[in-house]
C-alpha positions as CSV (number, residue, x, y, z in Angstrom):
1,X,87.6,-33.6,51.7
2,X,86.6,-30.4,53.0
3,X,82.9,-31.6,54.2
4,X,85.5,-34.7,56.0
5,X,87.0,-32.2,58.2
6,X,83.8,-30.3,58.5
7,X,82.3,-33.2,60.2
8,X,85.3,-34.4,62.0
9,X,85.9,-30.9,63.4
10,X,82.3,-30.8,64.5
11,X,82.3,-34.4,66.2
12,X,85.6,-33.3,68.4
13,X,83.7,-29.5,69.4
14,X,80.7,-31.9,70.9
15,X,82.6,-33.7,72.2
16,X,84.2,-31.8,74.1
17,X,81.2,-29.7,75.1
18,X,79.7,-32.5,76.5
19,X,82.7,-34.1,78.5
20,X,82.4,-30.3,80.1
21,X,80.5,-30.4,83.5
22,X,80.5,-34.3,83.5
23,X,81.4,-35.4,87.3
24,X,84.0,-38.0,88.4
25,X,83.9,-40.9,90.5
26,X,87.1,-41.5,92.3
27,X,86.6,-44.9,94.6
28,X,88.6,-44.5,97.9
29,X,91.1,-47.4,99.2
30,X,89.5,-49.1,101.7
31,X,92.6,-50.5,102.9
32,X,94.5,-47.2,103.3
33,X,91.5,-45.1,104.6
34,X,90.3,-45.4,108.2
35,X,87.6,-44.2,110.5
36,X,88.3,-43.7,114.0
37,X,85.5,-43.1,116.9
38,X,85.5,-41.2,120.3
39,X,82.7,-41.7,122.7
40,X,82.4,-39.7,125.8
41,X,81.2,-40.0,129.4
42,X,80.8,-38.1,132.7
43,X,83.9,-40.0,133.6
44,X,86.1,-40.8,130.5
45,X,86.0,-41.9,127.5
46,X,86.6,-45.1,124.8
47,X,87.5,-45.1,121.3
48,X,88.2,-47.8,118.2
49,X,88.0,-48.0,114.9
50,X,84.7,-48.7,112.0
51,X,85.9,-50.1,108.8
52,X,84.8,-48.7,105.2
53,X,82.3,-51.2,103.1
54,X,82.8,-48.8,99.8
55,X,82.8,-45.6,98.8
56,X,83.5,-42.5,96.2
57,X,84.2,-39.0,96.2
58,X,82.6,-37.0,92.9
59,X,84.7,-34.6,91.4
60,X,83.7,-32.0,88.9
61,X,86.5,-29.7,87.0
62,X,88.8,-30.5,90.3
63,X,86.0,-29.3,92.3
64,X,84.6,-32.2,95.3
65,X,80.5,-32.3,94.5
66,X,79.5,-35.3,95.9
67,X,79.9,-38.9,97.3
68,X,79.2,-41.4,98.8
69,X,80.4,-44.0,101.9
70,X,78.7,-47.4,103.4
71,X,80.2,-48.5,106.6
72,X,80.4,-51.8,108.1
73,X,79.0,-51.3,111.0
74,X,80.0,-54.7,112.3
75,X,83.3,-54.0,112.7
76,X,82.8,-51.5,115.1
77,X,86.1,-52.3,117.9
78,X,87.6,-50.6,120.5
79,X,90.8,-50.2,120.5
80,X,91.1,-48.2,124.8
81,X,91.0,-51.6,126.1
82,X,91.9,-55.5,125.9
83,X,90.5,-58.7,127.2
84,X,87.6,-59.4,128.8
85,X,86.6,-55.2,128.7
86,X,87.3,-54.7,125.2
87,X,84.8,-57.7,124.1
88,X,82.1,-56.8,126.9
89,X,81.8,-53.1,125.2
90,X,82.2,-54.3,121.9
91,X,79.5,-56.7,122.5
92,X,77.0,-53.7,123.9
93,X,77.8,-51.3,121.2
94,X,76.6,-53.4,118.7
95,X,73.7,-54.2,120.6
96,X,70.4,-52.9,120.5
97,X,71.6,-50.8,123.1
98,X,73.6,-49.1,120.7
99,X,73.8,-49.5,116.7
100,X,72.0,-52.8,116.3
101,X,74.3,-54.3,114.0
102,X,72.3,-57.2,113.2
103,X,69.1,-55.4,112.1
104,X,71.7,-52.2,110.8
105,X,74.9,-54.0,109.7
106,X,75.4,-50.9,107.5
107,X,75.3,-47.0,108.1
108,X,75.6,-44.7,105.0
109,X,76.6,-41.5,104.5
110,X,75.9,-39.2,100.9
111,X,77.5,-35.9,100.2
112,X,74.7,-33.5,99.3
113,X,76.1,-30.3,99.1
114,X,79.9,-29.4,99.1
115,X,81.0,-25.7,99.3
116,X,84.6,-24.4,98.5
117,X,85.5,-22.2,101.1
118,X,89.3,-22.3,100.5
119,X,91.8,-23.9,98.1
120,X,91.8,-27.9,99.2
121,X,88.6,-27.0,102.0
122,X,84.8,-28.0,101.9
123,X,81.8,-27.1,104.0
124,X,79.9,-30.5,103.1
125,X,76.3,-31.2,104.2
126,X,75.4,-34.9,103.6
127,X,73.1,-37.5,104.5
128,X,73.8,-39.8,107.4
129,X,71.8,-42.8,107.7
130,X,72.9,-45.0,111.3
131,X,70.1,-47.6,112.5
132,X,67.7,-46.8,109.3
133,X,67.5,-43.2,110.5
134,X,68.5,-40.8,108.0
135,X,70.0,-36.8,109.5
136,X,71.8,-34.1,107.7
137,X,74.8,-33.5,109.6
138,X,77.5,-31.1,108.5
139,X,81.5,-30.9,108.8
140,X,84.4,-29.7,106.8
141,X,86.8,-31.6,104.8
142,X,90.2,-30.7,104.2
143,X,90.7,-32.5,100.2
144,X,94.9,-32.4,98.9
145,X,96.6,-34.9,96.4
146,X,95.1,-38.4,96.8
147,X,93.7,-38.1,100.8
148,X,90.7,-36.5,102.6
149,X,90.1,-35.9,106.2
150,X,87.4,-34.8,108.3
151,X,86.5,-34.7,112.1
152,X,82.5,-35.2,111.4
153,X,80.3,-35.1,115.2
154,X,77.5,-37.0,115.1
155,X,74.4,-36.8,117.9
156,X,73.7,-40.2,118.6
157,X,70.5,-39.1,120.3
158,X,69.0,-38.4,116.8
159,X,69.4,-42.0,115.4
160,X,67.5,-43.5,118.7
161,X,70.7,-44.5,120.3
162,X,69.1,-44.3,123.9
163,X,71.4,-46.1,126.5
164,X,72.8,-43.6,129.2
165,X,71.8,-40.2,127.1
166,X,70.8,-37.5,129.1
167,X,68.2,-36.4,125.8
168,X,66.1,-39.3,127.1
169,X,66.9,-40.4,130.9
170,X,67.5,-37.7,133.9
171,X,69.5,-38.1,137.1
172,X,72.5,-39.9,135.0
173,X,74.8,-38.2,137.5
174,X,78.2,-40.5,136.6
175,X,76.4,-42.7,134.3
176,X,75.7,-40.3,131.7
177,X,77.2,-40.9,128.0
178,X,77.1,-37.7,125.8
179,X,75.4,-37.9,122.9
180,X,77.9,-36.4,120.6
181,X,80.4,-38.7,119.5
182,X,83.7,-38.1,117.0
183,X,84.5,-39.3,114.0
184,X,88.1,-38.7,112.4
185,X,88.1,-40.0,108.7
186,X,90.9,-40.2,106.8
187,X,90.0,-41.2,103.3
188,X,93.2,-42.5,100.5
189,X,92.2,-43.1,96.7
């Protein structure tokens, strides 16, 4: 009896050591979890909306050390105008001009590094791949209850997005299009 709860007692202690330190997975809701754009020009500016494919945020003791996001890049709208406008510049940011959505449909994104700077705040570094281009780009993310947010800019200039940017073409005047462009996420799991 005693070499029964010998045994048993030792089976729970590795147990438990070994469930220590393992990360978790939580899968976000694509539904509930959005992904808004900003572009900018000399002379305005358009935004819209990119929709989620998948993704997970990896949590270890309650601590964000990881994830990972695919984005359909497909879906890309814009949401500034209507009609004939809104399809015309929907059309030539999926083009080749742009993200090439029928060579890329996808861009990815994996969390490689993850800081705590503050109770429910992040310094992440992760990997962005956009048009089979892969960059580190870095942002912050504020993590509470079941939702994450982060405003994440991106150089388009980097992932060979050429039209209009003034890191390829001079004498834009009017015409230019800045490279950086804004992402808001808002992520719900």
């Amino acid at each position: 009896m005693k070499m029964k709860k010998t045994i048993s007692t030792i089976v729970v202690v590795l147990f438990t050591i070994s469930s220590w330190g393992q990360s978790t997975l939580i899968p976000i809701n694509i539904e509930m979890s959005s992904i808004h754009w900003v572009g900018k020009k000399v002379t305005g500016q358009h935004d819209g909306i990119i929709n989620l494919i998948s993704g997970a945020l990896e949590i270890n003791e309650g601590i964000l050390v990881g994830g990972q996001f695919e984005v359909d890049m497909t879906s890309i709208t814009v949401q500034d105008l209507s009609g004939e406008y809104k399809e015309k510049l929907e059309g030539h940011l999926k083009s080749d001009d742009f993200f090439a959505v029928e060579s890329f449909p996808t861009a990815s994104l994996v969390i490689t590094q993850a800081e705590k700077k503050m109770e429910n705040h992040y310094a992440v570094t992760a990997d962005l791949s956009v048009r089979g281009i892969t960059h580190a780009v870095n942002f912050e993310m504020h993590l509470v209850d079941n939702s994450a947010s982060s405003k994440v800019i991106i150089d388009r200039s980097k992932y060979n997005v050429k039209f209009r940017s003034g890191s390829f073409f001079e004498n834009l005047g009017d015409n230019l299009i800045y490279d950086d462009f804004e992402l808001d996420v808002v992520l719900k799991f």
